[in-house]
N, C-alpha and C positions, 0 to 999 in steps of 0.2 A: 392494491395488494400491499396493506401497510399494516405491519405489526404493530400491536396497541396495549395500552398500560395504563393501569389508574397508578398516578407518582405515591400516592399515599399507601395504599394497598401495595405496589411493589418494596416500598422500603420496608412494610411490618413485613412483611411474608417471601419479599423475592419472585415472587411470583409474577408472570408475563401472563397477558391474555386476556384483559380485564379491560375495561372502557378506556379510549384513546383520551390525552389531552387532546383541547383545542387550543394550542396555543398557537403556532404555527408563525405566519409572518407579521403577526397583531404584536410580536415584541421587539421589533425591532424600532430604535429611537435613533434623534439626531441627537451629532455630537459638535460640540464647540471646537472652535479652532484645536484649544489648548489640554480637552478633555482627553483622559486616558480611558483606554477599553479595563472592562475588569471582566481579569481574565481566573478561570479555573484549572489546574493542573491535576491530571490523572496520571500517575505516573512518574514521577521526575529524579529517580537513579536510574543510570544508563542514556539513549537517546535522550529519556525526561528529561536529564540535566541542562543538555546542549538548548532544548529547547523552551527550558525555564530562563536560562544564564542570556538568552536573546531576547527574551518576550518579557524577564522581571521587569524594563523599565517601564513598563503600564501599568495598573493597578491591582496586583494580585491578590483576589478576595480568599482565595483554598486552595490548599493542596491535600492531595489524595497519593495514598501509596499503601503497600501492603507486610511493605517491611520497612520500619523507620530506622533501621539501619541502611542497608540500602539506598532507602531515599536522601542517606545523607544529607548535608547542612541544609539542603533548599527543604527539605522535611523540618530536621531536627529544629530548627531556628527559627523557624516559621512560628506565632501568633497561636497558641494553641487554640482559641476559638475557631481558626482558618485551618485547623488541622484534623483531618480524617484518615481512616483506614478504608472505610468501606464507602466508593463514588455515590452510591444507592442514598447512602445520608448523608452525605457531602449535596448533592443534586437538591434533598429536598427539606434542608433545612438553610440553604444559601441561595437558593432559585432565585428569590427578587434580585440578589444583590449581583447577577452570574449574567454577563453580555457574553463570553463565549468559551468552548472547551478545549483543550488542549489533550488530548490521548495518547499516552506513551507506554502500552503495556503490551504485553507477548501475544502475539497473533491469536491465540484462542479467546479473547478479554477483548479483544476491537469494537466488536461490535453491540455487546451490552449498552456501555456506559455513551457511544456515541447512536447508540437507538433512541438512548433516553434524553439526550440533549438535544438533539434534532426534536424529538417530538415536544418537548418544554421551549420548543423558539430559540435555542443556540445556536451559534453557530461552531462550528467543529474543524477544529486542525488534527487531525490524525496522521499519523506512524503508517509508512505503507508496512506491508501491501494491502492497503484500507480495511480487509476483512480475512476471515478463516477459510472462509467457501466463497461459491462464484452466487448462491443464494443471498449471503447477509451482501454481500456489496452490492447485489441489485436494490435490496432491500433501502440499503443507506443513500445507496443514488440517488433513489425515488422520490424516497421522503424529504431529503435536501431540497430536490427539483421541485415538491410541492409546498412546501414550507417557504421556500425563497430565502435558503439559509446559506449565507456563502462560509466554503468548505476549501481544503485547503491538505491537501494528500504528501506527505513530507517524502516526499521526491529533490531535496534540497539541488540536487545537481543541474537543475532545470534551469537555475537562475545564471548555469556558468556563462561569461559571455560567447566562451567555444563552440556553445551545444547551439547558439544562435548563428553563427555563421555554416555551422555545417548543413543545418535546418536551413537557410538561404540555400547554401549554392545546389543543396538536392532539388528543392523549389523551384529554379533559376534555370534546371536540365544541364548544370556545370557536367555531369557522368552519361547526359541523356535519359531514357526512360528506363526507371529502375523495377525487375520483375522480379528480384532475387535478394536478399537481404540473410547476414549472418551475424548473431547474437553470440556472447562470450561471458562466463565466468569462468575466469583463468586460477581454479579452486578445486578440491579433491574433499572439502571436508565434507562431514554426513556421517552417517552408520556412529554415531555417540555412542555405545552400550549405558545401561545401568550400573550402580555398582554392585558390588558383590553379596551385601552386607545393609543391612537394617541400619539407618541412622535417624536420628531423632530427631524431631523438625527444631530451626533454632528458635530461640525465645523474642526475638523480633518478628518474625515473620506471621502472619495468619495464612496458612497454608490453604484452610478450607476456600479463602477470599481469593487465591492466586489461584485455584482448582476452577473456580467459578462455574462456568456450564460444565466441565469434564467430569463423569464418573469419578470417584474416589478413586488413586493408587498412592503407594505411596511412597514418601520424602525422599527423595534422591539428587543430592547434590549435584550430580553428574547433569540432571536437568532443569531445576530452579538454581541459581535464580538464571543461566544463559544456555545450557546444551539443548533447553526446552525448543530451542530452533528447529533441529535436526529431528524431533520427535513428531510426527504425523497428529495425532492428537494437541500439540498444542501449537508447532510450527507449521512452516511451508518451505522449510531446506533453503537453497540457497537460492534454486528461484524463485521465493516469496522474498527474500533476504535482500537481492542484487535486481531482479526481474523489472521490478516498477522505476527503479532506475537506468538500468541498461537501457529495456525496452523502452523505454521515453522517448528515445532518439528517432529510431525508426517509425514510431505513431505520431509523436510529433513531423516529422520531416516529408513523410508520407500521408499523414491526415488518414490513419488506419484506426479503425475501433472492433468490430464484431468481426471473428472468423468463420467461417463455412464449415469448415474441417480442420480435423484437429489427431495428429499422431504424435507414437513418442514412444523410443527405444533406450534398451541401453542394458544395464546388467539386472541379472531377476528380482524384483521390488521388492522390498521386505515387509512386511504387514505394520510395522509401528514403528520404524527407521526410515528416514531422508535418504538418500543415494547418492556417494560419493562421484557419481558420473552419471550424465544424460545427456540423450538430443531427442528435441521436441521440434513439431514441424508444425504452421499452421499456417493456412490458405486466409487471404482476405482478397475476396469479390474486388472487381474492375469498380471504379469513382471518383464520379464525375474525368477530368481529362486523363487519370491516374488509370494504368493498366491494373489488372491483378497482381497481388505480390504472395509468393511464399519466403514466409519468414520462418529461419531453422534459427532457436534456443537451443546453447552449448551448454553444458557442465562440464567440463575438462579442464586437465591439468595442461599449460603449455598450446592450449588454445584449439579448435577444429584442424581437421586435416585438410579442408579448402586450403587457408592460409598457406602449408605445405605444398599442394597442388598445383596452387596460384604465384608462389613463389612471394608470399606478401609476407613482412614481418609481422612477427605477435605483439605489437606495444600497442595497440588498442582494446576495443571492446564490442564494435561494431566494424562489420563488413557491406558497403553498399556495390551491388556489381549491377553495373549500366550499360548502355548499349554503344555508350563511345567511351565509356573508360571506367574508373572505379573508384572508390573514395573510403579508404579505412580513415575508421577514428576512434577515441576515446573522450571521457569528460571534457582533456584538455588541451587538447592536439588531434591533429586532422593533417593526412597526406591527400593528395590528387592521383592516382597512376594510372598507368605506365609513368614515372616522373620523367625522362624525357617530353612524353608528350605535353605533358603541364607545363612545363618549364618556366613559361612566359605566360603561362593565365594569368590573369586579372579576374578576382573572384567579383559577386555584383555590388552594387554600394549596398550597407547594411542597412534593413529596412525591417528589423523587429527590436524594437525597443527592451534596450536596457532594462532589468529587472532592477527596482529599490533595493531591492534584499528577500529574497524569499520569504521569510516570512514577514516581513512586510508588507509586503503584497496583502497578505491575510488581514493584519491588522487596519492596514487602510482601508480595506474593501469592508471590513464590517463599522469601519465609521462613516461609512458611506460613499468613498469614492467607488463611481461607475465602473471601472477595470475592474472585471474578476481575477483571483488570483488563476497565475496559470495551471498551476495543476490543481483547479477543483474537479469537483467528483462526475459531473457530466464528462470531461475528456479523462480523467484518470481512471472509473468507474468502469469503463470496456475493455481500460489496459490492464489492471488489474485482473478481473475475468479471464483474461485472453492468457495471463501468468498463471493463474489457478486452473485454470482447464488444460494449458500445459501439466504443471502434478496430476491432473486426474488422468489423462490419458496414462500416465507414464504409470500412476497405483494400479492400473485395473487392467493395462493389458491390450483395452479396447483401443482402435481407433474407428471415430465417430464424426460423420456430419452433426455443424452444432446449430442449432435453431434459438438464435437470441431470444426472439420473441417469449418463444413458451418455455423457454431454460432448457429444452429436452435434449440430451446427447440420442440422434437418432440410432437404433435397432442395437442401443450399447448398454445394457441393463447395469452392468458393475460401475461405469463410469456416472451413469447414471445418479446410481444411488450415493456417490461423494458431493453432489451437485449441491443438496441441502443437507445439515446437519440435523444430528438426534441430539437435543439439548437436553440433561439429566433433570430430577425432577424438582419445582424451584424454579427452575431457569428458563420453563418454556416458554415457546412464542407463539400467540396465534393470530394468524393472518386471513 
């Protein structure tokens, strides 16, 4: 089930649907001790920056962006033959020269420009929350999976050493067996309105190009070039924003991927605004020695009212509650409690290696070192999903048994139909 593109035919027309490459994992080469990857940037004002300003020192063949203001120096100072507006002719007039892709553009854009590099034999480092819908992420899973393209999901907090010890001592049964787990973004933002008032696109920006699969509306600073977050059509609010991070913890630490069922309440949705407040609740099946877990996603200001209940302070981001005690944490700090009871724990010796550097990881792994990076798209690819079917319960109302396999929100028609997108026309895909 893989969407397919002739690269020549998409660049004159845009157009999705048309005969697949075959490039697939026929492009991957060795590299020399001392050889640098050449790498491509999609994206590179905002996140793009951070992840230009870490990755420039390899060989950066292009950059791509849709406002060269915006894209600031790592645009403006760039090589004009290495400089594009639109990734569609960046891909396919730089292809020989392009070992891998770097993706830094607003959730609605994810997953074009890393469709098209997966399928030309790159490999891809993308911006969570990897995709728009729980659709294009299966999609990009797949295709990575079957290409043997190593992928690399910028979850950067993955690599903190904290998030490896807490991932030990839940491992280890330091709390006992955990059936109960509480998620946090300690955040009110959401509901952005429009502005009032007609303004005119700037002279930097190709606006048509930052639109890309979305129907026409128009130029509102209030959502290019950042509030576009909190907008349904181009974002995923704050759990597309926080979710592939928070949630890391708990699918890492628990070895969680697919949920069963899937709820999620809170104040009444708006049809084209993010929600300043949610709780989303989703079931993941007993595995292997691991009982069942329901894990509740927070949106709130000042944190869930468990914390309150439990009498646990709010300085973290995660709540694990076990069958002999309990373990909040955040990115960078981790408590044990009842802290009497801990006192005198001794946590286990640390037995998951140190990350090089996040993205590191990526660029080793595409010169060939055997370690995949840790957050590629087979374990990131179910979290993400599992973040996005949180938004759809919460748009539609529904709550729904969810069936991985065949994508289906069972007997939940509105949830349903947010599953796969309606791509405008130009932009479609056919699978």
């Amino acid at each position: 089930m893989f969407a397919k593109m002739t690269r020549r035919s998409f660049v004159k027309s845009a157009v999705f649907g048309l005969a697949g490459l075959k490039s697939g994992a026929a492009m991957a080469r060795t590299y020399s001790a001392n050889e640098k990857l050449n790498i491509a940037f999609v994206g590179v004002g905002g996140q793009g920056q951070d992840n230009y300003k870490d990755m420039r020192r390899e060989n950066v063949v292009a950059v791509c962006d849709v406002d060269f203001e915006r894209g600031g120096p790592a645009y403006r100072n760039f090589e004009k033959s290495g400089q594009f507006t639109d990734f569609r002719r960046m891909m396919d007039k730089m292809h020989p020269a392009i070992d891998a892709v770097v993706i830094s553009t607003p959730d609605h854009t994810h997953f074009h420009p890393a469709y098209m590099a997966l399928d030309m034999g790159k490999h891809v480092y993308l911006e969570k929350p990897l995709a728009h819908s729980v659709w294009e992420t299966r999609i990009l899973t797949e295709l990575a999976r079957k290409n043997k393209r190593v992928t690399q999901l910028g979850a950067q907090r993955h690599a903190f050493p904290n998030m490896r010890r807490v991932v030990e001592l839940i491992q280890k049964g330091a709390i006992g067996e955990v059936a109960e787990v509480h998620s946090w973004i300690d955040s009110e933002r959401g509901m952005v309105p429009r502005v009032p008032d007609e303004h005119p696109v700037p002279d930097t920006l190709d606006y048509e190009l930052w639109l890309g699969p979305v129907e026409h509306q128009p130029y509102d600073p209030n959502i290019t070039p950042y509030g576009w977050r909190f907008w349904w059509d181009f974002g995923t609010g704050e759990t597309g924003n926080w979710g592939c991070h928070i949630l890391d913890i708990p699918f890492w630490a628990l070895d969680l991927d697919y949920p069963t069922h899937v709820s999620a309440g809170g104040p009444q949705p708006h049809p084209e605004m993010t929600p300043k407040e949610f709780h989303a609740t989703l079931d993941f099946p007993a595995k292997g020695d691991r009982s069942a877990v329901k894990l509740h996603w927070h949106q709130i200001k000042g944190g869930p009212q468990i914390l309150r209940e439990l009498k646990v302070p709010a300085d973290g981001n995660t709540l694990f509650i076990g069958s002999k005690g309990m373990l909040l944490c955040g990115f960078k700090n981790y408590r044990l409690l009842p802290a009497d009871k801990y006192a005198d724990f001794e946590g286990p010796k640390p037995f998951i290696p140190e990350s090089p550097g996040f993205r590191q990881e990526f660029i080793n792994a595409c010169k060939g070192d055997a370690t995949p990076p840790t957050c590629n798209f087979d374990y990131t690819g179910p979290m993400a999903e599992a973040v996005l079917l949180a938004n759809n319960a919460f748009r539609s109302g529904d709550e729904f048994d969810w069936d991985h396999k065949t994508m289906t929100c069972k007997n939940a028609p509105t949830a349903q139909a947010l599953v796969k997108p309606v791509f405008k026309k130009g932009w479609e895909v056919t699978v």
